[in-house]
DRENFIVEX-855581 format. One record per residue (C-alpha): residue in three letters; x, z, y. Coordinates in steps of 0.02 Angstrom, whole numbers, padded with zeros to 5 digits, always signed. Each point is the difference from the previous one (the first is absolute). Layout:
! residues N
ALAXZY;...
! end
This chain:
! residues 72
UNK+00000+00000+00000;UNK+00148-00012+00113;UNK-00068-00148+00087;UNK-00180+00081+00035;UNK+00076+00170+00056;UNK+00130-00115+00111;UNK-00161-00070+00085;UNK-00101+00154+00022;UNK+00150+00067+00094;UNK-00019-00163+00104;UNK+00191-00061-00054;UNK-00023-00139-00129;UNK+00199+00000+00013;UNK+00009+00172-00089;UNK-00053-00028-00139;UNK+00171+00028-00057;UNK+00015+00177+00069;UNK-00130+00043-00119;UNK+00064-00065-00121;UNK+00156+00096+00016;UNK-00084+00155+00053;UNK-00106-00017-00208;UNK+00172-00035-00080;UNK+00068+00173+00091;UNK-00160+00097-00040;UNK+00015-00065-00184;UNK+00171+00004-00022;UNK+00080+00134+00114;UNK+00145-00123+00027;UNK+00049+00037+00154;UNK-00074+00133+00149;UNK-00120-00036+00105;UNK+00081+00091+00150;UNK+00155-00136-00046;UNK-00144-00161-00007;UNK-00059+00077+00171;UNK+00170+00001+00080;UNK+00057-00175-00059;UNK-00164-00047+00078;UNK+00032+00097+00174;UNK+00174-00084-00002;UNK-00071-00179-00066;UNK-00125+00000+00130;UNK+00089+00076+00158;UNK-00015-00141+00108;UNK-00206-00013-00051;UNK-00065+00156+00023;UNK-00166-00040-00013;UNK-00006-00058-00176;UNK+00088+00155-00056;UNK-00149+00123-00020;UNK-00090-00140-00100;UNK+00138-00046-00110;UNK-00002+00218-00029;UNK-00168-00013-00029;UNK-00001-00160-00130;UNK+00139+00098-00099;UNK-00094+00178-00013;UNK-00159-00099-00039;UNK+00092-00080-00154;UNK+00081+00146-00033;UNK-00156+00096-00022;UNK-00063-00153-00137;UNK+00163+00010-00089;UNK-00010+00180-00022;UNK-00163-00015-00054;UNK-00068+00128+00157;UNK-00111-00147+00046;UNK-00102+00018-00150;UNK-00011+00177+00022;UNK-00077-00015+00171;UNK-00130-00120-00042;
! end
């Protein structure tokens, strides 16, 4: 659902964050506090796609982990 989450967020182009953010949540690969400042640094010079980028990857993250379906 990376694509439909991606849209709801109105950023078809992060559909990748979400992605990432579900392989963290499943996996535990990496932190997210590391994912978040990769994406402060990425994205210094375009602040204002920051917070939805954040957003994209915790949204994933919360499918991956499986805290989506707990919500519902």
């Amino acid at each position: 659902p990376a694509n439909e989450v991606a849209n709801e967020l109105g950023n078809p182009r992060g559909a990748n964050m979400v992605a990432l953010g579900a392989y963290i949540g499943a996996t535990g690969a990496v932190s997210m506090e590391r994912v978040e400042q990769v994406i402060h640094e990425t994205f210094a010079g375009k602040p204002k796609v920051i917070d939805v980028n954040i957003e994209a990857l915790h949204r994933g993250f919360d499918i991956g982990s499986g805290e989506q379906a707990a919500e519902a």
